[in-house]
C-alpha positions, 0 to 999 in steps of 0.5 A, spaced: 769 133 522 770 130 515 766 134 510 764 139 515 765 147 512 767 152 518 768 160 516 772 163 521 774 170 522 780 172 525 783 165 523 790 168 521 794 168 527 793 166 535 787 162 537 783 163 532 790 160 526 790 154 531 783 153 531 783 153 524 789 148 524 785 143 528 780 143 526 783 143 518 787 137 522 779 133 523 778 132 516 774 140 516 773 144 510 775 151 513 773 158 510 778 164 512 775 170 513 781 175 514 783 181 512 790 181 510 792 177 504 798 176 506 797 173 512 790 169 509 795 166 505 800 164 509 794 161 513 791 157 508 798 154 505 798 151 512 792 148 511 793 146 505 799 142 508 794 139 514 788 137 510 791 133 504 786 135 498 781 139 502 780 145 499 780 150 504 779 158 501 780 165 504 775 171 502 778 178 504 773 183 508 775 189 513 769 187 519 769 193 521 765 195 516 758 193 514 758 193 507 764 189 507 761 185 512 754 184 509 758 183 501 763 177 503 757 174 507 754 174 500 759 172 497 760 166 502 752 163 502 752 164 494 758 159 493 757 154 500 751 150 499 751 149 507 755 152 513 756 146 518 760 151 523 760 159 524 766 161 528 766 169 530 773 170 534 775 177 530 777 181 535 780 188 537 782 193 543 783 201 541 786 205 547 783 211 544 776 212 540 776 210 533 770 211 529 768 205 523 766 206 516 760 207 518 761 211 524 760 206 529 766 206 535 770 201 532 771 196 538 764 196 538 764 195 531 769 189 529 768 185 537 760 186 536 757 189 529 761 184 526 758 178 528 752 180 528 752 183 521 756 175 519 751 171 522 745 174 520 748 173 513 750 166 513 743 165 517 740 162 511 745 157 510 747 156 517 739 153 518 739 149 512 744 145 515 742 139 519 746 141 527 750 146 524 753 151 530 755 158 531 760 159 536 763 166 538 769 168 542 767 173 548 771 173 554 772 174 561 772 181 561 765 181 560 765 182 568 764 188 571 760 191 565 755 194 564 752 197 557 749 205 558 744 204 553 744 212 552 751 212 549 752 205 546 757 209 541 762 210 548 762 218 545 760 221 552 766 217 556 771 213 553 777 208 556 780 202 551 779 197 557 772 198 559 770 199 552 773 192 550 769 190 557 763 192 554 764 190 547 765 182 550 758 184 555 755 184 547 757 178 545 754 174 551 748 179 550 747 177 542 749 170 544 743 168 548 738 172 543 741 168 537 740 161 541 732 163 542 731 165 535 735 160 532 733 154 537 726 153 533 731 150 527 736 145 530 742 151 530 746 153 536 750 158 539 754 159 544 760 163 546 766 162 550 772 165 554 779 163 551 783 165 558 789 170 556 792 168 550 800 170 548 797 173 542 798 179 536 791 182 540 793 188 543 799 190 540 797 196 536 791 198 540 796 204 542 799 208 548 800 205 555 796 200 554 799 197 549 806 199 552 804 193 558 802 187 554 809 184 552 810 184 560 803 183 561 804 176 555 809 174 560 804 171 564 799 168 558 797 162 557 798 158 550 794 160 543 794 152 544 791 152 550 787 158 548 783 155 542 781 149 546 774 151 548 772 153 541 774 146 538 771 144 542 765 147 542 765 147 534 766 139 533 765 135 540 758 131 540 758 132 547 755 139 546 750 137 540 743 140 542 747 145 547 745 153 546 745 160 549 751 158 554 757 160 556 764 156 556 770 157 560 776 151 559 770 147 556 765 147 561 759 151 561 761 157 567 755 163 569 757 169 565 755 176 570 747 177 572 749 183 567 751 177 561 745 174 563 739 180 562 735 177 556 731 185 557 737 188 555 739 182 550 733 183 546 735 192 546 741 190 543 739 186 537 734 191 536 739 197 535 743 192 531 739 191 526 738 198 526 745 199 525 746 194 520 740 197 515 736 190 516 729 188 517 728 184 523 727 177 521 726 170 525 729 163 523 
């Protein structure tokens, strides 16, 4: 991974840290897209001390919100000549209904809109980039979910966990979708399951839920172990030229019959795009 740039968003703690610091460790040149300056910084001074002489950076953006979104992918393609991997893992859980900036339910927002928005911002330099790679972090709770593609905003009902469900059931969807569109220019993309990792994620999505997730932590695996999957897909020759997969302990594992619906996949980027204010474009 010498030489190689990789942007990662929730880079700042649990998997998404250790995957950075792997990979910072190979020889790689990480940009941090975080939220917090705080944590961004302390982040980046252990990077700093892994990859001697690397200059590893960190651009700021609330990825709940498009404009943010769409501005720090400017920001990065307008000074990183090539992206060698993008890696989506930002993630979030809310037990009650949010609203973004934009007016979109919040889990949909930051689990799906945000890779969506950064992705076709980067996609330019993404395919530039001999083999580059974009990988993306769903989960196992995909299973059992399925969209109402008459209330994709969750405004009719409402409950945290199914909610996340549904969020992760995009991120397989629009994986699949952007392996078509970019298998014409070398890129791949897949996703992957990290297991259930003892991290930050759930501790503020609020009542019972978040109540349950000290005790539910207690039978969680490792951020180590959990970030496995997603070096692995960022840096191992063995996946090269693979796409459209989903991984789970680093192997490719069949995500659900809903997961696997190109029909509904091919609906989702369309409303995205709309979403997003962009034109439909191909690579």
């Amino acid at each position: 991974m010498r030489d190689k740039v990789i942007v990662i968003t929730g880079g700042t703690s649990g998997i998404g840290q250790v995957a950075a610091e792997r990979l910072a460790e190979m020889g790689a040149r990480i940009v941090l897209v975080a939220r917090d300056k705080a944590r961004a910084d302390a982040t980046l001074e252990r990077l700093r001390r892994l990859g001697a002489g690397v200059e590893h950076t960190v651009r700021l953006a609330d990825l709940s919100s498009i404009a943010a979104t769409k501005q720090v992918a400017a920001e990065i393609a307008a000074t990183e000549p090539r992206i060698d991997v993008l890696i989506n893992n930002a993630g979030a859980l809310f037990n009650r209904r949010q609203l973004s900036p934009d007016g979109l339910e919040m889990t949909f927002a930051v689990n799906h809109m945000a890779y969506f928005v950064l992705t076709e911002g980067l996609r330019e330099r993404l395919a530039a980039t001999p083999q580059a790679r974009v990988v993306s972090t769903a989960s196992g709770a995909h299973q059992g979910a399925k969209l109402d593609l008459n209330d994709l905003q969750s405004a009719k009902t409402y409950t945290g966990v199914t909610v996340y469900s549904r969020s992760k059931l995009c991120n397989i969807l629009w994986t699949r979708e952007l392996a078509r569109r970019f298998e014409s220019v070398g890129v791949t993309a897949n996703c992957l399951h990290p297991g259930f990792v003892a991290t930050r994620f759930g501790d503020g999505s609020g009542g019972f839920l978040q109540s349950l997730m000290p005790l539910a932590k207690l039978m969680a695996i490792s951020p180590e172990k959990g970030a496995e999957t997603i070096v692995y897909l960022a840096s191992s020759p063995e996946v090269a030229g693979v796409t459209g997969k989903y991984f789970f302990r680093c192997e490719v594992t069949e995500p659900s019959l809903e997961a696997q619906d190109d029909a509904v996949g091919a609906w989702l980027w369309a409303q995205s795009l709309k979403l997003a204010g962009a034109d439909e474009r191909v690579a």
